[in-house]
N, C-alpha and C positions, 0 to 999 in steps of 0.2 A: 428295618433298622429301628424307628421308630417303637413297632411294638414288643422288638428284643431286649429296647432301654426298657420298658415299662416291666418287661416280666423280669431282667434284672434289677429293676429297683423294686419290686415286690419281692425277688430275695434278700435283698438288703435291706434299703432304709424302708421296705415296705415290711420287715417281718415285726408284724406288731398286732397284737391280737385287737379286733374289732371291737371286743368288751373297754378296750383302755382308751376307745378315743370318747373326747368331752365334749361336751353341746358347746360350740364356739359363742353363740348369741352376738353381739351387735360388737366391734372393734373397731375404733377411731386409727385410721391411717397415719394422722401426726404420733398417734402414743406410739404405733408400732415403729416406725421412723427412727423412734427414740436414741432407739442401741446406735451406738459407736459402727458406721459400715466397713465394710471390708470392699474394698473395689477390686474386680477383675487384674488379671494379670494380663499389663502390654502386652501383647507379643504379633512378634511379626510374618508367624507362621498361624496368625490364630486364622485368617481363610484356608487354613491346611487341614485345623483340629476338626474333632467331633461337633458338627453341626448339625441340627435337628429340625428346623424348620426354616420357611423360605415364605417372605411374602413382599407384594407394593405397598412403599406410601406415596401415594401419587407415581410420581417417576422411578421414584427415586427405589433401591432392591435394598431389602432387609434380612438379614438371617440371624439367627439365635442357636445357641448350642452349649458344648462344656466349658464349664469353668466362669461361668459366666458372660461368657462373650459373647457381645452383640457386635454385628459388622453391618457397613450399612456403604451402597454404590452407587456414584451417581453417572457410572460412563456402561451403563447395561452389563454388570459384575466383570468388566477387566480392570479394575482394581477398588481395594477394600479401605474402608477407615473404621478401624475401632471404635466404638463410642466405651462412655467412661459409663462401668455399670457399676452399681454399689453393692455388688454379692458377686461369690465365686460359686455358686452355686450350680448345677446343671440346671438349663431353662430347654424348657420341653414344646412350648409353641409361643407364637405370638400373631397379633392381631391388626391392622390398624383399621380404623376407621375412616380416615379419609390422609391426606399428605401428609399431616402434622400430628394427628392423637391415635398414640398407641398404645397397646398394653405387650408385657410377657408373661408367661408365667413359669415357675419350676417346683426342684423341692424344696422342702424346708417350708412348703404351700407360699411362696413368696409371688406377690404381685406387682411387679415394675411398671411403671408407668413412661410415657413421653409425649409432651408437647412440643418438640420441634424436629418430626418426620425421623426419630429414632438416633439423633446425635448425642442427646446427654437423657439420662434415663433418674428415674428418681421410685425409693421403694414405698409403696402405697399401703402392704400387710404383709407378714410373715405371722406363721403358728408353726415353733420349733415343737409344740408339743405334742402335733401330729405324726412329726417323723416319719411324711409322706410327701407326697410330690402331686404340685395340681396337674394336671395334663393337657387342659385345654380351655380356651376364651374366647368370648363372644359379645359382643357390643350391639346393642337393637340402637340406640343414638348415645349422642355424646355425653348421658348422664347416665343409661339404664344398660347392664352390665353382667356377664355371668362368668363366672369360672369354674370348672367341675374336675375333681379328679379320684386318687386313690380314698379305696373307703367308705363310698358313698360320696365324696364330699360335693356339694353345689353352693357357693357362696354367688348373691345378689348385691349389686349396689346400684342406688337409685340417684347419686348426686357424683359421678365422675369418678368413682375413685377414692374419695375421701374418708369414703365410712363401707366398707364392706359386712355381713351380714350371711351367717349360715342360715341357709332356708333348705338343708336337707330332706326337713322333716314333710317336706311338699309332696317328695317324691313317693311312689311305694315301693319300697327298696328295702326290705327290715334284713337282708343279708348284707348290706353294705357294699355291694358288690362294687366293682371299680369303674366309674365313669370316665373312658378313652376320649369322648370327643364330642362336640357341639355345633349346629349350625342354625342356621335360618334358612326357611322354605318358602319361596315367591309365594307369596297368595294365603301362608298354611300359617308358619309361627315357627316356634321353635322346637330341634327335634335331638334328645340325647341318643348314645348308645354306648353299650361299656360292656364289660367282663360277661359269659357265660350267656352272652346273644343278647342282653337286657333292653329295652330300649323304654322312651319316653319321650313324651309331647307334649306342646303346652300352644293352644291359640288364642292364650289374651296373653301374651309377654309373658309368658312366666309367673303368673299367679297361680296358675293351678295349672296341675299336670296330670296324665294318666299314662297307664302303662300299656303298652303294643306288645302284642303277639309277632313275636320273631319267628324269621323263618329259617334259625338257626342257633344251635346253644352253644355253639362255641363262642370265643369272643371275639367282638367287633372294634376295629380298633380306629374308625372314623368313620366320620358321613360328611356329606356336602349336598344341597340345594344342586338340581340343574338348569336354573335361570328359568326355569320353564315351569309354571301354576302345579302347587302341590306334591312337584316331582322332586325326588329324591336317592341319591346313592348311598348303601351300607356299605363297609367292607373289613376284613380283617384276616384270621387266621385260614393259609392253607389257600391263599386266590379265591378264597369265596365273595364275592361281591352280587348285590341285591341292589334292585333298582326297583322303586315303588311309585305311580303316579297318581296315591288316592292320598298322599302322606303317613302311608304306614300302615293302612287299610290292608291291603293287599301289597305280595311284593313276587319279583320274579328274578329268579335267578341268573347270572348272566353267565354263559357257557365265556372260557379263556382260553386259547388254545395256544399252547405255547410251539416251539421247534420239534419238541419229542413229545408230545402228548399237553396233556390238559396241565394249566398253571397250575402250580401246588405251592408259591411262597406266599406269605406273609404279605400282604398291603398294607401301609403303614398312612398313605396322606394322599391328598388329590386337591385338586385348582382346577376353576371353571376359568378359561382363557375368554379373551376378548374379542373370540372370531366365532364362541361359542362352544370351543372346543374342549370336552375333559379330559383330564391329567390325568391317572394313580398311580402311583410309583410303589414300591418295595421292595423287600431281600431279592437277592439274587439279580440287583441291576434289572429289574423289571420295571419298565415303562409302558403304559396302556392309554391308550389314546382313542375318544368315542370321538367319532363329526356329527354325531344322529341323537344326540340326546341321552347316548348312555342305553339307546338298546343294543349297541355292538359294539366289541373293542378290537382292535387291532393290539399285539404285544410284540413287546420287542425287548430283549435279553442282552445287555451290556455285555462286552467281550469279557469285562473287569469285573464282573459277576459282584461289584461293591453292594452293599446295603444303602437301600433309598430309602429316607426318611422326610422328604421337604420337596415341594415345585413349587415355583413361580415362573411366568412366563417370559420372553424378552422379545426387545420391540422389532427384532429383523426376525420374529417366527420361532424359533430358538426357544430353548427351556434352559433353564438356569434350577441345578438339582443340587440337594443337601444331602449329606448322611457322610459315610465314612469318608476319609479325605479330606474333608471338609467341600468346595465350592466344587463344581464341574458347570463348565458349559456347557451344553450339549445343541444337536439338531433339534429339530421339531418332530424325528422319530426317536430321539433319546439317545443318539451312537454321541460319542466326546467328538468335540468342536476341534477341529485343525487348529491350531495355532504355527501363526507364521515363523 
């Protein structure tokens, strides 16, 4: 689901030739604030809509999706509250750094901010003149900040939020290619990946980056840390997923075997659970589940064949999944959760 929004919003508000975007340079959060907002539309089917991403702050479960809507649970998602967002925008991931400070991000390159665990949200940057969409965010602490998306783009900020800052030019990227997703690696630093297998690293925070030799040219549509020194998961178009434990150095491919032959959907997100267990979810209701570190995956194929786009975990074992429909409970193998 996840990387079907992105290739549909690269026919969309992504058709924009590469030559017409502008060096952003340095942008004050309050000026951007400035405009008159538009806030999400109530609704009381918004746990039903297109949602896109799934994370904790502290206890408490957070999801982001269309229209702007942010939903946030505090009884392990059987029931939702709207928070008040200032854009109707599609928001494509979000972040939190611990209970209370969080980020989102979408299009229109719009960076929502929250300091109180995701109930009332406030806009930090928009660049209407991208007429792209950021895709993803990452916080190293409570001041030093990344967001990367369609484009090339990777915007830095160094004081919370307040002041964001294109620092594209870091990366080696001269095709612009599209940056899917962001993480931190135990022990390593930070590691991008995006359009056409691309990838990049960086072990001092983000001041300087180099480029990794993929070991694949289609594109990747996230990564994530596996808790575990320097080791790392790729994954994207077609069930290909890559696991690397030199950060990038080297990487090996991980065999998927579905009910009728080998995985072939789209992986779109993944969550390292708190028992150490990893998540990836994608098209075709595909749920993949490592206990080893991400050398093996067990799959498991929804009866509802829905498109996955978001995991977070729940505290009886349980996953709690985004993407079409909006919320699903599910098992701890992915099948929907009885309801009494």
């Amino acid at each position: 689901m996840r990387e079907w929004l992105k290739a549909d919003a690269r026919r969309g508000a992504l058709a924009l030739t590469a030559s017409a975007l502008l060096a952003l340079g340095t942008w004050t959060g309050t000026a951007q604030a400035a405009a008159v907002a538009e806030y999400s539309v109530e609704s009381a089917k918004a746990s039903q809509s297109l949602l896109i991403d799934a994370v904790h702050a502290g206890k408490r479960l957070v999801v982001v999706g269309d229209r702007g809507h942010i939903l946030f649970s505090d009884d392990q998602g059987k029931t939702w509250t709207q928070a008040r967002v200032p854009t109707r925008q599609l928001l494509t991931a979000v972040f939190f750094l611990d209970d209370k400070r969080g980020w989102a991000v979408g299009h229109d390159a719009q960076i929502l901010a929250s300091n109180d665990g995701g109930a009332t949200w406030s806009k930090q940057f928009e660049d209407l003149s991208r007429e792209a969409p950021l895709l993803d965010v990452r916080f190293v602490d409570a001041q030093h900040g990344f967001a990367v998306g369609a484009y090339g783009a990777l915007l830095e900020t160094t004081d919370g939020g307040q002041n964001w800052q294109d620092v594209a030019e870091r990366l080696d990227n001269p095709d612009q290619l599209h940056l899917n997703g962001i993480t931190q690696v135990k022990d390593a630093g930070l590691f991008i990946v995006g359009e056409q297998g691309s990838m990049f690293r960086s072990s001092d925070d983000g001041q300087t980056w180099s480029h990794v030799e993929s070991p694949y040219e289609g594109s990747l549509f996230g990564v994530t840390g596996t808790g575990q020194a320097h080791t790392l998961l790729a994954y994207g178009l077609r069930g290909n997923l890559f696991r690397s434990t030199d950060f990038g150095d080297t990487w090996q491919a991980i065999p998927l075997e579905a009910g009728r032959g080998a995985l072939e959907f789209g992986l779109a997100n993944a969550t390292l659970l708190d028992d150490g267990s990893l998540i990836v979810v994608g098209n075709g209701g595909s749920v993949l589940r490592s206990r080893d570190d991400g050398e093996t995956f067990t799959v498991y194929n929804r009866a509802d064949r829905i498109a996955l786009s978001g995991v977070s975990g729940l505290a009886d074992g349980g996953l709690l999944l985004v993407g079409q429909g909006g919320v699903h409970l599910a098992t701890a193998e992915g099948a929907e959760e009885a309801r009494p």
